[in-house]
Each structure stands twice: as structure tokens, then as C-alpha cells.
N, C-alpha and C positions, 0 to 999 in steps of 0.2 A: 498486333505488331510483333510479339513473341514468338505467333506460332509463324511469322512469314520469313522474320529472320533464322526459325530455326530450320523453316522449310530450304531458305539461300544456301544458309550453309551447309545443308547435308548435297547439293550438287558437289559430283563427283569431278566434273569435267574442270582442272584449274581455269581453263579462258572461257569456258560457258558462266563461271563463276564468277571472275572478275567481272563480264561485263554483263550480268544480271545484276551483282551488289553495286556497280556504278549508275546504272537505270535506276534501282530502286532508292539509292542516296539522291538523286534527282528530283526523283519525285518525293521523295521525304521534304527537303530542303523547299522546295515549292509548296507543299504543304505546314510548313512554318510559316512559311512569308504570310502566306495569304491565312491564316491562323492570326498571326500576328494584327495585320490587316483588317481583319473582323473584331480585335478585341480593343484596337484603336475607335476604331468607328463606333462601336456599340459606346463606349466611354464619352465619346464625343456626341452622341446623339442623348446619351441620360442624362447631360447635364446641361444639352439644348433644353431639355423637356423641363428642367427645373430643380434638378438633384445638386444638390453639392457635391466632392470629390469626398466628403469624409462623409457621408452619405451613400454614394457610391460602393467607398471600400468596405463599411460596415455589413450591405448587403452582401457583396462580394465576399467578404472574411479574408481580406488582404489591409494589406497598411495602407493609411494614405498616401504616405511617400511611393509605394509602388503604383499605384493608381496614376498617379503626378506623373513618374517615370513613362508607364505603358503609353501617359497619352501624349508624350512628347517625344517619344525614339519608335523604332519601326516603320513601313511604309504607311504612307500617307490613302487616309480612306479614299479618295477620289481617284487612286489609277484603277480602283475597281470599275470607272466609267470605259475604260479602254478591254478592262476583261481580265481574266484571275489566272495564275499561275503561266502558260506559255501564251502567248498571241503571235497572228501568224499576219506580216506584212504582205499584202498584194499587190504587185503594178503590173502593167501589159506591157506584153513583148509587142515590138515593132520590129517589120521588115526591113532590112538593110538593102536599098535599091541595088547598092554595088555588088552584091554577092547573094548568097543564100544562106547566110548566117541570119540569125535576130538577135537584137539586143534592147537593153532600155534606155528610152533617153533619158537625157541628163537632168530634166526636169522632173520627170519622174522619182529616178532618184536622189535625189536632194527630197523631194518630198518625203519619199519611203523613207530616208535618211535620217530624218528631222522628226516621225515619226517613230521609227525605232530609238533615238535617244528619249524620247517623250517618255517609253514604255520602260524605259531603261532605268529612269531616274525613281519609278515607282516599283524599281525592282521587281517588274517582272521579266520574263525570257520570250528573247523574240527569235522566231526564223520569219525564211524568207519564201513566199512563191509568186508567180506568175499567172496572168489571164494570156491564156495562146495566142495564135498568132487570128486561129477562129475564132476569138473569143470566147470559150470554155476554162469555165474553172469550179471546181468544188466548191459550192458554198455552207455543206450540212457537216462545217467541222467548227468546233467552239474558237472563238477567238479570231476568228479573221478581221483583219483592217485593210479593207480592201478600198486601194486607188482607182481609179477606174468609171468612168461616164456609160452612158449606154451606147452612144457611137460604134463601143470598142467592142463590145460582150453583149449578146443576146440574153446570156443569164443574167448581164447587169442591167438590161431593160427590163427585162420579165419582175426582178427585185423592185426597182423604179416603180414600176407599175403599182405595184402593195401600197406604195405611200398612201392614204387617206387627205392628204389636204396639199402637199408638194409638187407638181409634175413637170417632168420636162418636155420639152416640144422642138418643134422645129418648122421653120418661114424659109422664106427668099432670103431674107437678113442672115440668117442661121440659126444656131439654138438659144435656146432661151429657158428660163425657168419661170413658172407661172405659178401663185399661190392660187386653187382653186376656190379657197373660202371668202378672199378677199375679191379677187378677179387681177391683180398686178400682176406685171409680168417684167421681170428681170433681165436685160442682157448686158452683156460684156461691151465694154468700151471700146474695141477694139472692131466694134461695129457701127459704130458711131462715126458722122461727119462734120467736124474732123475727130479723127481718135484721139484718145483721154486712156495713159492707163490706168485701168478701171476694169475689173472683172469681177465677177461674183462664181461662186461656187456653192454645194450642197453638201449638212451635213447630217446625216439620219443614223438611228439605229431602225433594221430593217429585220423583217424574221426570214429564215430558213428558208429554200423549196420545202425540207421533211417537215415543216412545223415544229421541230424539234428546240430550239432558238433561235437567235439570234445573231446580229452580224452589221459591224459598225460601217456603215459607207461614206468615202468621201471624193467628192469630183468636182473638178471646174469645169465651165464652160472654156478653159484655155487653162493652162499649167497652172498659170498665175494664180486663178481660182482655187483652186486644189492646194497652193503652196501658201495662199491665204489663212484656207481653215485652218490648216494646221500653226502658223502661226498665231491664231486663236485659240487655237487647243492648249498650250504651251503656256500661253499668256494667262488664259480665264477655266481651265479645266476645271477648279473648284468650285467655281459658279453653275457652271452644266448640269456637273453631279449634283451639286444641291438642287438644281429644277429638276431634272430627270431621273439622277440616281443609274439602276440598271434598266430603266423600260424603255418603250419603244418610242420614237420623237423622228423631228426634221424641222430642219432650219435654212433658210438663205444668206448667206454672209457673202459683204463687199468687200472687196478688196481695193487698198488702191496702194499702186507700188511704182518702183525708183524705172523711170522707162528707160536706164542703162543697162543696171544689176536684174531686173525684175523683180527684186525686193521687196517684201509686202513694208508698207510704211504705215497703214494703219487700217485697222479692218474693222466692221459693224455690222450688226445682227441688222437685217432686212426684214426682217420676219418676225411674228412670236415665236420661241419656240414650241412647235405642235404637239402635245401628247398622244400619242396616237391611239390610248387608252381611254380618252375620251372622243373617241371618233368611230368607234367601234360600236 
């Protein structure tokens, strides 16, 4: 760290300099968080295991009162389930019939929305991108939470595809999600006679095209699905984390919501959740 600050500041250029010390204050300050983050969790997992806090601090060679302190202030270990330091929201651009502009709807966003205050509250940094209008989008960058079904993106069917025990499909009815271990098969109420709202969505961590990680997905078979999980996420995230942590999984969640608002009113696991580590 001494020899980078001393490297910053011997830049000669004042505004190459300014906004290389503002980059590296960034990334510094994101390297606390999640520092921080790491020494809640570990505190919190030694004392799952059986340690007392004065226990704890003795091996540590800190006080117990700071012990007390670290495991009750800084972010909380479970937004490590959404991903460390920046995470990058994804939704699809749609065509605008009237014109040749795209934009996103509005159910998308409320979704994306919902999930950037999610990431927000576990303090970490969120930007924003998009799945084109051809469905192409980058998926070998850390952090993506990507919106998005396979209808809409060939990269996010080829992704689909990896699940080991989740798949989605498609009938004369429409689409649908099938657990292949069980043989059920899931669809939206809105396929239903008479319709019920009622939709289900999917929600997995998936690995990389490069193999290199990982990459959280979440979709409904209609908006409502998608604006479900996340309402689940929000609700039980610390439950997740404790089954999965950071590995690989997928899950089917119901939705059933206000058929004015489309409001999710109450949502349930469908599924166990899959470890995909043991499917491998």
C-alpha cells in the first residue's frame, strides 16, 4: 500500500492524478467493506462452531468488547450471496414498436430497482447494464445479477442449459420450468383456465462461459416471477446464504401476487434448493 500511494503521487499530470487517487480511494473503501464483511462472518461462524466471544478474542488478542462490537456494526455476511465489492445489475432492452429507440420496461425495472436497493443495504456498489436488443451480453465479468429468461438471450439459454437438475422448456401452453430430478413441472397461472395470479420464477447461481466464476440468475416465466424472487431475496436472503453461501445452486419459487398492483403477496420455495456441487 505505501509503495502504490507513493507511486499516485509522484503523477506529474494534476487531473491524471486527481482521478487515479479518486479510482484508487474506491477501490480502497470497497476493500474495507468487504474486509469488514469477512471479519463479521468469520466471528459469526466461530461461535456457530462452539467458541465463546472471550474465547474468540483471547485467540484473536483483541478485547472482548471489540469482538462484541466487530460482530454487531459493519455489513452483514450474507450480501456476500449477491457478490463482494461492485455488482452489476442486468435487464433486456426491448424494442419500442413506435419508433427505433429501446427501452426497459417497467417491470423490469422495479425489479432491477428492488434489487439494487437489496445490494445497497449490504453496502455494496451497484451499476447498471443491459441484454441487447439480440440478446448478447457479457457474462465472464464478477458480479453480474442478471434479469433475464432464455426467450430473451441465447447467452441466457446456453447459461440455463449448465443447471444440473432445473430446466426450462416450452409447450403449446408456453413455458414452463421442470425439476428433472423430481420430473414436476411448474407453470404460471396465467396459463391456467381460468387464470390465478400465480407465477413462478427461477433462481440459480450459474458459472461463467470462461469457467472462470460465477454469476447469480434470476427469471420469471412473466415479470411477476422475476419480481417474486426478488421479493424473496429481500425477505429470507439470510437463510440462502446459510444453505448455499457462495456456491453453485437453483431453486423454483411461486409467486402469488395482488392481480391489480402485481405485487408479490406471498412467495414459496417449489423446490429444494439444488446444490449443484453435489450433482457434479
Amino acid at each position: 500500500m505505501p509503495g502504490e500511494l507513493e507511486r499516485i503521487a509522484q503523477i506529474k499530470d494534476p487531473f491524471e492524478l486527481l482521478r487515479v487517487a479518486t479510482q484508487r480511494l474506491a477501490e480502497a473503501q470497497q476493500e474495507v467493506t468487504e474486509l469488514a464483511r469477512l471479519r463479521r462472518r468469520l466471528i459469526q461462524d466461530l461461535h456457530a462452531q462452539g467458541m465463546s466471544y472471550a474465547q474468540i478474542a483471547q485467540a484473536a488478542g483483541l478485547s472482548r468488547g471489540r469482538i462484541h462490537q466487530i460482530r454487531h456494526t459493519g455489513p452483514a455476511p450474507e450480501g456476500a450471496f449477491l457478490g463482494s465489492g461492485e455488482v452489476i445489475v442486468v435487464t433486456p432492452l426491448r424494442p419500442d414498436p413506435a419508433s427505433d429507440r429501446t427501452y426497459v420496461a417497467l417491470d423490469d425495472l422495479t425489479t432491477g430497482k428492488r434489487l439494487e436497493e437489496l445490494a445497497r443495504t449490504f453496502d455494496l456498489s451497484v451499476s447498471y447494464d443491459h441484454v441487447t436488443l439480440d440478446g448478447e451480453i457479457d457474462l465472464n465479468r464478477p458480479g453480474m445479477l442478471v434479469i433475464c429468461g432464455p426467450r430473451m438471450s441465447p447467452a441466457m439459454r446456453d447459461a440455463y442449459g449448465k443447471d444440473p437438475v432445473i430446466a426450462w422448456d416450452r409447450d403449446e401452453r408456453g413455458w414452463l420450468l421442470r425439476d428433472t430430478r423430481s420430473g414436476a413441472e411448474y407453470r404460471s397461472g396465467q396459463e391456467e383456465d381460468p387464470q390465478r395470479p400465480y407465477d413462478v420464477g427461477y433462481l440459480g447461481r450459474l458459472p461463467r462461459p470462461d469457467g472462470k466464476g460465477h454469476f447469480l440468475a434470476i427469471a420469471g416465466i412473466h415479470p411477476e416471477g422475476s419480481l417474486g424472487v426478488v421479493h424473496l431475496l429481500t425477505t429470507d436472503i439470510g437463510s440462502l446464504w446459510g444453505q448455499v453461501g457462495a456456491d453453485r445452486f437453483s431453486v423454483v419459487i411461486g409467486t402469488e401476487y395482488d392481480p391489480d398492483t402485481h405485487e408479490p403477496l406471498r412467495t414459496e420455495l417449489l423446490t429444494p434448493i439444488y446444490r449443484h456441487d453435489e450433482d457434479s
